[in-house]
N, C-alpha and C positions, 0 to 999 in steps of 0.2 A: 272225478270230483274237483282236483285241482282246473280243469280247464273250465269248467261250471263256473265255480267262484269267479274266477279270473275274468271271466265274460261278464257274472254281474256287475264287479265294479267297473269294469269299462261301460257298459249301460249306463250305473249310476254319474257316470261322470260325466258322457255324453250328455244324458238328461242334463244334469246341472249345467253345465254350458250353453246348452240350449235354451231353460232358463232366465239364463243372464241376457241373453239376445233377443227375448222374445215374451215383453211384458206384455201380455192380452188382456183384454177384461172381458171378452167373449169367446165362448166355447169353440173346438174344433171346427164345428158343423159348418160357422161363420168363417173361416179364414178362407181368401183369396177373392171374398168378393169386395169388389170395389164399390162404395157408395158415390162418388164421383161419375163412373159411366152410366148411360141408360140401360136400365133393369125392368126386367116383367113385374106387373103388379105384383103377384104373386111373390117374388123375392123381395120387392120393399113392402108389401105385407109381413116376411121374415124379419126381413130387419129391422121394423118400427116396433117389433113384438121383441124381440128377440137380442139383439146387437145395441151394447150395454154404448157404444159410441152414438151409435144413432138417436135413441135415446137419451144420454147426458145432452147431445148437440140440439135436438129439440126441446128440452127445457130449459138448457140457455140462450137459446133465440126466441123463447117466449119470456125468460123473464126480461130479457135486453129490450121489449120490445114493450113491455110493461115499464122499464126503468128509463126509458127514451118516451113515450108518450104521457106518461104520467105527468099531468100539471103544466103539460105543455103552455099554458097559456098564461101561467100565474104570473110569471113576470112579465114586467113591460116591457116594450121594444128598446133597447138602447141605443147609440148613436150609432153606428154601425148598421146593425138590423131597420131602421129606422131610415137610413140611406138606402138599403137594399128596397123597399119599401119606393121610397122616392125615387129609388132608379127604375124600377120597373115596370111602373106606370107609364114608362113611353114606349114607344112602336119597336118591335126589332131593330128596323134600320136607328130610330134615336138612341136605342141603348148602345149600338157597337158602335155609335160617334161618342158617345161619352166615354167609352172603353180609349179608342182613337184619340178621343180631346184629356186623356190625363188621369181616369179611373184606373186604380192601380191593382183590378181583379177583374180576368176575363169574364165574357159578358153569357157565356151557357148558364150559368146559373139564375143569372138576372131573365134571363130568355127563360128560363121554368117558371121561374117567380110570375112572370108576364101572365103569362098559359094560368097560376094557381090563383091571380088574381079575379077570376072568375069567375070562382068558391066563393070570394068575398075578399077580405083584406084582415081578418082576425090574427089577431098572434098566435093559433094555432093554424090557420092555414100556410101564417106565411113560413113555419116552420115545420110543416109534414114534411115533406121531404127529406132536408137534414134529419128527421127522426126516422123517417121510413127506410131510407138509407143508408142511415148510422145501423139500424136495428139488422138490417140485413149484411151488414158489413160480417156479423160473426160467424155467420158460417163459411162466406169467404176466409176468412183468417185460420177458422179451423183447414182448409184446403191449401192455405197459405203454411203450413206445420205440416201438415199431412203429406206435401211433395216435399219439405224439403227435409224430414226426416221421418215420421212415421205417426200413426193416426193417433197415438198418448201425447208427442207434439201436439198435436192438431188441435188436438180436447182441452187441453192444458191454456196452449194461445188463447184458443175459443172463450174459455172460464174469464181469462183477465183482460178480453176486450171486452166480454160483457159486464163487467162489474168494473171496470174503469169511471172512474168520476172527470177524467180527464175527456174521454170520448161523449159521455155524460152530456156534458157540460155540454160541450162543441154538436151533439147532435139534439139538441134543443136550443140552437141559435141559428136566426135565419140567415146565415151566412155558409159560405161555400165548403166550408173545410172538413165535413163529414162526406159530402158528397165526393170531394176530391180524395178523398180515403179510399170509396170505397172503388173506386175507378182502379187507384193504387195500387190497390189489394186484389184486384182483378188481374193487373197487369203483372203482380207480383206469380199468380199461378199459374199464366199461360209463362213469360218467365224461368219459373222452375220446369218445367215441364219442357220446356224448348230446350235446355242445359242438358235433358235428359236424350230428349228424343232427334234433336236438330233436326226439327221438318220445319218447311215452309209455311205451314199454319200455323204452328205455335207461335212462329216467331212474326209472322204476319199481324198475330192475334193481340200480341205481348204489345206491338208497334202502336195498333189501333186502339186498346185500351188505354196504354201512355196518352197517346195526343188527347184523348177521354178528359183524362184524368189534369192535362195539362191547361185543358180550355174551361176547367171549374177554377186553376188559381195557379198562377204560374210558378212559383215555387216548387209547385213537383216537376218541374225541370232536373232538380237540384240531384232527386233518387232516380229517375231517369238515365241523367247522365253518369251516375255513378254503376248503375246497371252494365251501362254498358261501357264504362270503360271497363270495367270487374270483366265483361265477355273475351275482351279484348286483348284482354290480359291474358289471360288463360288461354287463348284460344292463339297467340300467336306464332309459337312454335308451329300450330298445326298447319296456318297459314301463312307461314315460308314456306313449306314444303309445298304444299297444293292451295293455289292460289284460291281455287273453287269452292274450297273450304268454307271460305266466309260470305258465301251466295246468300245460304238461308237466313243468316243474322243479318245481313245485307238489306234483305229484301224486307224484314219488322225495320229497319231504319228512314226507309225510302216509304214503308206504308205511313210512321208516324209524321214523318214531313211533308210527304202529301199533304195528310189529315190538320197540318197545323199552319202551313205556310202562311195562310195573310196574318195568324196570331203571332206567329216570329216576329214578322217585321213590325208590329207593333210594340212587341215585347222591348225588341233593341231601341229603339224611339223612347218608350218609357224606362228602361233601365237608365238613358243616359241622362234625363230630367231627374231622375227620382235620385242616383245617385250624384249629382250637381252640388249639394250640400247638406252640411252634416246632419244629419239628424236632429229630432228636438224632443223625439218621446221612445220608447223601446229598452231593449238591454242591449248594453255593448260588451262587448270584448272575450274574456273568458266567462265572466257572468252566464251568457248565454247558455254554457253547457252545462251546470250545475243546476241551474232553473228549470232547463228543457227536462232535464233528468227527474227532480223534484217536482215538477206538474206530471209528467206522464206515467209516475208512481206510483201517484192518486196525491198529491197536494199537500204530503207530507212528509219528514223526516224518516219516521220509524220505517214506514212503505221504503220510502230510498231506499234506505241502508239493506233493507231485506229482498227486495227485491231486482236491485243493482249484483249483491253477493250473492245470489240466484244465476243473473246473468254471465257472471263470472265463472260460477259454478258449471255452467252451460257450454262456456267458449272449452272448459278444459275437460269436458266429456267428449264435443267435437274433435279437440285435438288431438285426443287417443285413437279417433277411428278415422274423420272423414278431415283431415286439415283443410280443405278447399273451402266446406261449409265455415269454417271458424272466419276463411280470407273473406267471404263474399262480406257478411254480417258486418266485420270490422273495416271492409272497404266504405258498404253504405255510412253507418256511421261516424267514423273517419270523416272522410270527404264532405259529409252533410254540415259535422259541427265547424269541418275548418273554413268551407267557403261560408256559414253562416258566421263566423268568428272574423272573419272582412269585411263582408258586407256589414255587420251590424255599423262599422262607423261610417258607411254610406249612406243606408238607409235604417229607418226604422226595422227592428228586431225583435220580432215578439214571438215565446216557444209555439202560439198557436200555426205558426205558419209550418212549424216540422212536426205536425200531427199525423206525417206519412209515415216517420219511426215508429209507432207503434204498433206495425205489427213484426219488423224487424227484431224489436226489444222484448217483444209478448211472446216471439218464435224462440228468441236467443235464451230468455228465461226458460221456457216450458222444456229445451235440450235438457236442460240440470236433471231432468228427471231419471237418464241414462244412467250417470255415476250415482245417483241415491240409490236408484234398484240395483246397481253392482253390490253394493251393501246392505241394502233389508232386504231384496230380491221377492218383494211382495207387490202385485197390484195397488195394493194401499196406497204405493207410495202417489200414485197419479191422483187416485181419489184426496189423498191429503194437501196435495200442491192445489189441487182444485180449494180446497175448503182455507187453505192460504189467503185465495185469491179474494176472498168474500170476506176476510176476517179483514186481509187487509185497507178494503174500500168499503168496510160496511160507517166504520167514524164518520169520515168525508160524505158518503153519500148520505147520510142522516142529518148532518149539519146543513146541506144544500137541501134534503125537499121540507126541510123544516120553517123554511124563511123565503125572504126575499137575499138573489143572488145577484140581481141588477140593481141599477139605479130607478128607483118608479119614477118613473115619470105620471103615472097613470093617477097614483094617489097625491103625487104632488100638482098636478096641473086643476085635480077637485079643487083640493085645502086652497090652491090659488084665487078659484073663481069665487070661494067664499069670501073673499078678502078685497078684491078691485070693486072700484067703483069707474063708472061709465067715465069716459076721457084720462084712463089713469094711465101711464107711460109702463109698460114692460120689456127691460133689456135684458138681451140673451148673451153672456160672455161666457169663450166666446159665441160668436154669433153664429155656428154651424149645428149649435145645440137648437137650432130653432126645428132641429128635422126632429128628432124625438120629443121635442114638447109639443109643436104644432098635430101629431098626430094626435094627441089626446088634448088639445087648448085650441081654441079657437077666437080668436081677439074682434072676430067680425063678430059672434054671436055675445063676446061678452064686453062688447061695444070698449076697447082699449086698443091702446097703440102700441105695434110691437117694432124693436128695435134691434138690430145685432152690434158688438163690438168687440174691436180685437186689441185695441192700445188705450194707452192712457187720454192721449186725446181725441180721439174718437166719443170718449166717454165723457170727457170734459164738454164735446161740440154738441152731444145729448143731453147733459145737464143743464145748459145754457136753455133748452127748447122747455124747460121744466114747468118756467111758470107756478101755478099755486096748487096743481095738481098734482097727485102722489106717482113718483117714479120707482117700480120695483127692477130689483137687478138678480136674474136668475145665473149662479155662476156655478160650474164645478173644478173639478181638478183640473180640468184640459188648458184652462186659459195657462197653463206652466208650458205646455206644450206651443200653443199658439201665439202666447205672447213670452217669450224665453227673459227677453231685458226686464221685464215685472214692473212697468212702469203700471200697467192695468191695474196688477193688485196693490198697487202701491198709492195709486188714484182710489180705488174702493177702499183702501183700510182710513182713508183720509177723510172720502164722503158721503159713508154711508155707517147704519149700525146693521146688525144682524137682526132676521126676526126665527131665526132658526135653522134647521138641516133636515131633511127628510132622505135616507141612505146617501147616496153621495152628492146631492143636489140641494146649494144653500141658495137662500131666500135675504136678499136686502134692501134696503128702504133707505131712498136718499134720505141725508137730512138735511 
């Protein structure tokens, strides 16, 4: 009897440890199959029925997908998108001369745009994409979690890239940075996977999505390079000892530089014009990392502070079991914010371009869930990090599809055309704004004359042309950007009155 006893609490306590290691949301019957390899119908018929992961992951890549196409089209194109626009209405070869002559974003995305301009030209064509790929980004993510720690990672990342207002945001703009994600986040899983396994494919594979990822926007250079010195690092004890060691990571280096070399020497050409001098618009300094942190939150405080001590929570679950995981995560972001913390005073600096953290920061968070089951040691605890995620982007995303979150140009360039009369002077300050207003105004059809201007006397040399006919002057924030010494706004507060603002584009009338 004493040895009975004795055996059941050793059971019970095995149990219990096991347990602690091994938070499932799916039945026995389910463990070991991997939804990542190719499966017979009949087993992802299991799974889709059955494997409570598969399921969560296909209801948040349909709602992601719902929360990314939704109203795609409401807002107008703004300067940026508006440029993507004007760039890719030229041939291949014109667009990778513009790339070449001083565009400061590789030209594959422009090259889609090219290809989608033949849908038409609508603000939702010219943003499928960014949405189609933003939307698919999340189940990458979830596989992004799932190697580097276990598939309640995976679930957990998957929940807070789909309910980001941050990725939101960026995969309903016709701009490159969701695409560039999701390349990222591709390169992030072959990546993991190569760490594990050191084969030649992985790391072949890791290479060829990098350079992917690098010719949608160069900045993913930035977690590229961090990648691999993180390999490097780690890896060189192994490679003192046997030189041969570093073949298969080798060999993902030499595919990505293949795959990128004429965009290098492009790159370096444009780093050394771009940073020439200072800045005139962006964040600098430390700034940068407290904003980057604050946008990719979800846009606001409360989310910070919760989902940073999340992160936190995260690094020191890691540090109890896998320390290496804890180095990779704090290498990427380290590195990212300190070369982005130099660069800001060279070139402009804006959090959208470190939209590759996020799934680094969504992975690092969703670890926390390790030490919370150490302690309630219940499934709940993943279903409630999940219901976290939603709670805490549901404000933000409420406030954004409720309104307009761009500048309209679409309703401002009507309210315009109600207002000119035939020979009337239209100036655009500055004068680069002419690309998102000319898409929706047209000065030939409403017989006026349009003008750009970036200084005070430029605008004085257009005033003089005035004559007895009405001069309007379409300005917004930028001219702080393009004219820094403010003689422009110091000329407009002198010759002109206001006839209004419609969201961030004001309307004024010589006198």
């Amino acid at each position: 009897m004493i040895a009975m006893g004795k055996g059941k609490k050793e059971r019970q306590k095995d149990k219990k440890t096991k347990n602690i290691g091994n938070c499932s949301l799916d039945g026995d019957e389910l463990q070991g199959i991997e939804i990542n390899k190719a499966l017979p119908l009949d087993t992802i018929k299991t799974l889709c029925t059955k494997s409570r992961y598969v399921q969560i992951l296909l209801v948040l890549t349909l709602i992601g997908f719902f929360l990314r196409f939704y109203n795609l089209g409401l807002n107008s194109l703004w300067l940026d998108e508006a440029s993507t626009f004007s760039i890719s209405q030229g041939s291949f070869f014109e667009i990778w001369q513009v790339t070449a002559g001083g565009e400061f974003n590789p030209p594959l995305f422009y090259w889609i745009e090219h290809i989608m301009l033949l849908f038409g030209n609508s603000e939702f064509v010219l943003r499928f994409i960014p949405a189609l790929l933003g939307a698919l980004t999340i189940p990458l993510v979830y596989f992004c979690g799932k190697e580097f720690l276990d598939r309640n990672c995976g679930l957990i990342a998957a929940a807070l890239i789909a309910f980001s207002p941050f990725h939101i945001f960026y995969s309903q703009e016709a701009r490159a940075y969701s695409t560039m994600l999701f390349f990222v986040a591709l390169a992030l899983i072959f990546y993991l996977k190569a760490l594990k396994s050191d084969t030649a494919r992985d790391w072949i594979l890791f290479g060829i999505c990098s350079a992917l990822g690098f010719w949608f926007h160069f900045y993913a250079f930035v977690i590229i390079s961090a990648l691999m010195i993180y390999t490097i690092a780690v890896r060189s004890t192994a490679i003192v000892k046997n030189f041969s060691a570093i073949q298969p990571f080798a060999l993902g280096v030499i595919a990505f530089i293949i795959a990128t070399v004429p965009l290098i020497v492009v790159t370096v050409q444009l780093f050394i014009t771009r940073t020439s001098s200072a800045p005139t618009y962006g964040i600098q300094g430390i700034a940068i990392i407290g904003e980057t942190l604050k946008q990719i939150s979800g846009f606001n405080e409360i989310g910070f502070y919760i989902l940073f001590s999340l992160f936190i929570v995260g690094l020191i679950s890691l540090f109890m079991s896998e320390k290496n995981k804890v180095i990779l995560l704090i290498t990427i972001i380290v590195l990212t914010f300190v070369i982005s913390f130099f660069l800001s005073f060279k070139m402009p600096m804006i959090p959208r371009y470190l939209i590759f953290l996020l799934p680094v920061y969504f992975v690092g968070i969703a670890s926390s869930y390790q030490l919370l089951y150490r302690i309630i040691q219940s499934p709940a605890i993943v279903y409630g990090l999940i219901v976290i995620c939603v709670l805490i982007s549901a404000p933000t995303l409420l406030s954004y599809y409720s309104g307009m979150s761009k500048d309209d140009w679409r309703g401002f360039a009507g309210a315009l055309q109600s207002k000119t009369q035939n020979g009337d002077s239209i100036v655009l300050v500055p004068g680069y704004m002419s690309q998102p207003f000319n898409y929706y105004y047209s000065n030939a059809t409403d017989q006026t004359f349009e003008y750009g201007a970036y200084t005070g006397n430029e605008l004085q040399a257009l005033y003089a042309l005035k004559e007895n006919r009405t001069m309007y002057f379409v300005v917004t924030s930028d001219i702080a950007a393009a004219n820094p010494n403010g003689d422009a706004v110091a000329w407009l507060q002198a010759h002109t009155t206001s006839l209004g603002q419609q969201t961030g584009i004001i309307l004024l009338v010589a006198t």
